[in-house]
N, C-alpha and C positions, 0 to 999 in steps of 0.2 A: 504494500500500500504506500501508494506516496503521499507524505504527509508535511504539509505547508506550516511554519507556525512563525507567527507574528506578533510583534510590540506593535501597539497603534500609536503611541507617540508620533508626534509629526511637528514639523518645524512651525507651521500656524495655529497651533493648540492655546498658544498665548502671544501674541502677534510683539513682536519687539522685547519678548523677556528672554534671556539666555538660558535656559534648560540643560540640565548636568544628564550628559548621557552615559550611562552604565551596561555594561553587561548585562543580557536578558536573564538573568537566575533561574527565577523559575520557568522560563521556555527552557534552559541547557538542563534543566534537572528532569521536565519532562522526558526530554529526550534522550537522557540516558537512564531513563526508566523504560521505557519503551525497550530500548536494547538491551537489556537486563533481565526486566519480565516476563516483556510481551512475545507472544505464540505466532504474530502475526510477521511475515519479515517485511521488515518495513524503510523507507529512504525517505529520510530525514531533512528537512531545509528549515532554518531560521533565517526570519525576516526580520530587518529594526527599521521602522520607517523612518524616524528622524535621524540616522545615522547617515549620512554624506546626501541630506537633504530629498530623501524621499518624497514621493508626492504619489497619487494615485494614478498618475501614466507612467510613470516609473514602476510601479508594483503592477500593472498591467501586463507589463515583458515580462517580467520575472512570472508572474501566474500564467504567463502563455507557454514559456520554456519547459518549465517546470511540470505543469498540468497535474496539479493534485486532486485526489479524490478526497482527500479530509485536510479541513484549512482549521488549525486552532488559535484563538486572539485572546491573549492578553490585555486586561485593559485597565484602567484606573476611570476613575467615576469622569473626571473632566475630559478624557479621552472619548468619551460616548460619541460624540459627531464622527469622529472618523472609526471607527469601530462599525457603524451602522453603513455609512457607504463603506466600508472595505467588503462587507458580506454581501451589499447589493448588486456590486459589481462584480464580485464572485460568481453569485447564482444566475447572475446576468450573462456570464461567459461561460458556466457549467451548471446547471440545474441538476444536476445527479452529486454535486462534489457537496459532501457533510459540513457544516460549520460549528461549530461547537468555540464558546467563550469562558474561559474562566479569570481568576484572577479575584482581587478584591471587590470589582466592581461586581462582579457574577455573583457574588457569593451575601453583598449588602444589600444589592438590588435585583435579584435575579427575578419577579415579575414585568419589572421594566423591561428587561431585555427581551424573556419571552414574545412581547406584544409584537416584534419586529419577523416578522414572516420568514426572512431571509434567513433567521438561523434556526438551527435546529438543536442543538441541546446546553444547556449550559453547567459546570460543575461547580458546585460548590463547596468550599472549604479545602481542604491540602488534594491537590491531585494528581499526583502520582500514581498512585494504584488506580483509583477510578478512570483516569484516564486511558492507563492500561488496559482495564476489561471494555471500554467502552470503544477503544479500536477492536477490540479482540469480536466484539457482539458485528459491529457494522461489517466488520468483515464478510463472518458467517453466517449475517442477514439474518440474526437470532434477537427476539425480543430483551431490552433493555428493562425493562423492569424491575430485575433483579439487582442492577446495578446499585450499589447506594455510593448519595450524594452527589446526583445528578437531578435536571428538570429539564422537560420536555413537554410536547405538544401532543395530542393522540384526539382524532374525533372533533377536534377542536375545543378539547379540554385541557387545561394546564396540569399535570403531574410532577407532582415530587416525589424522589425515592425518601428511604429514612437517610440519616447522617451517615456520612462515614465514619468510623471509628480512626482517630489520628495513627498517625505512625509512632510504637512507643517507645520507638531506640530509632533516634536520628542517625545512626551509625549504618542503617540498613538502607540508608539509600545510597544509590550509587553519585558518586563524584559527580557535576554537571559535565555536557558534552561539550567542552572550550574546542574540540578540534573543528565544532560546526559554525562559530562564528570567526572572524576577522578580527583577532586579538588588537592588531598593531593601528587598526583603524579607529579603536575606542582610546588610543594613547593622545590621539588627535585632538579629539574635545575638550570641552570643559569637565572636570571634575567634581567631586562634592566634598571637598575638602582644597582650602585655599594653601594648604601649608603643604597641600603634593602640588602644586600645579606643575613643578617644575620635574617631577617625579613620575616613572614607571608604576601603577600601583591596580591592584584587581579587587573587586569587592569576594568576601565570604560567608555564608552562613556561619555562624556557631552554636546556633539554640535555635527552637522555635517556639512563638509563641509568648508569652507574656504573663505574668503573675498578677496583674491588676487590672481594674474591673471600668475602663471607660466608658461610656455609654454609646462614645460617637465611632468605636474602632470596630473595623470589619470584622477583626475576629477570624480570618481565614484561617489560622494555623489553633484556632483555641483558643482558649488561658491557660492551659497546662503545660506550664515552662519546662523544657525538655531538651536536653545539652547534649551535645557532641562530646566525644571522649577527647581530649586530650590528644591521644593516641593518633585517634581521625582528624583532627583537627590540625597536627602537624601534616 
């Protein structure tokens, strides 16, 4: 299965504000979940639109090259505009290729998203296994139901599975896929820290998740604070 997956960031998200661009994490984590887990053999492409000024005919070549049958989008809640044309235009050039969103925005607002015809499933909360079985189901044109911690559409009803249960040893996921993005391109940007500018530097997990109770935070990894070893972490 060829599988497309995308940051929707994009250079006019905030018209004249400089945006720190990072390494996709959880797109590279997806992805070498997939290669880990997953039953299905599958080829792999990450997208970062705001990376060397993406725009939507830019990402048109690349969806024509490529020709995925499942496109996955990362999103953050301000990114919704181009999230919603990235699937339009998708389904617009392939009506059989799957679109499926997660991220925090899937996961705080996932009725929203539903409303938009063009996608079809979205995950909510840590996904990496979920996302795993949910290629594994489209593959085999097996009903999804079972899947937990996804939403979807059926009959023109909105369905949720129940929660996922988190991952309870952060050590069991696999390394992110750094060989699928263009390391030397992210050296180029802005950073999130003023005191590397001048500096080589990669962001990392070490925990997931949070011990305190916000009211306004997505919550996609829990509140169950949950460490890397030491060990994994070097």
């Amino acid at each position: 299965m060829r599988i497309l997956l995308i940051r929707t960031t994009s250079p006019t998200a905030f018209p004249g504000m400089i945006l720190h661009i990072v390494p996709p994490l959880g797109l590279m984590y997806l992805a070498s979940a997939l290669r880990k887990w997953c039953q299905v053999e599958c080829k792999l492409k990450i997208s970062h639109l705001m990376l060397n000024g993406f725009e939507l005919s830019d990402l048109k070549k690349e969806v024509e090259d490529f020709n995925p049958q499942l496109l996955g989008l990362s999103t953050l809640s301000y990114e919704t505009p181009r999230m919603h044309a990235v699937a339009q235009m998708i389904k617009a050039m392939n009506p059989s290729c799957k679109v499926v969103v997660g991220g925090p925005h899937a996961t705080a607002f996932s009725s929203h998203i539903l409303q938009d015809k063009n996608i079809d499933y979205i995950i909510i909360g840590e996904g990496e296994k979920t996302f795993v079985e949910l290629v594994e189901a489209i593959e085999a044109d097996r009903d999804v139901k079972g899947i937990k911690g996804i939403g979807y559409r059926q009959n023109g009803t909105t369905i949720y599975t129940p929660p996922r249960e988190y991952i309870s040893n952060p050590d069991d996921i696999p390394f992110p896929a750094w060989d699928l993005i263009d390391f030397p391109d992210y050296l180029k940007t802005s950073n999130m820290s003023n005191f590397l500018a001048e500096r080589n530097y990669a962001p990392i997990f070490t925990s997931r998740a949070c011990p305190y109770s916000c009211i306004y935070c997505h919550r996609i990894f829990g509140k169950g604070w949950r460490a890397r070893s030491p060990e994994n972490v070097i």
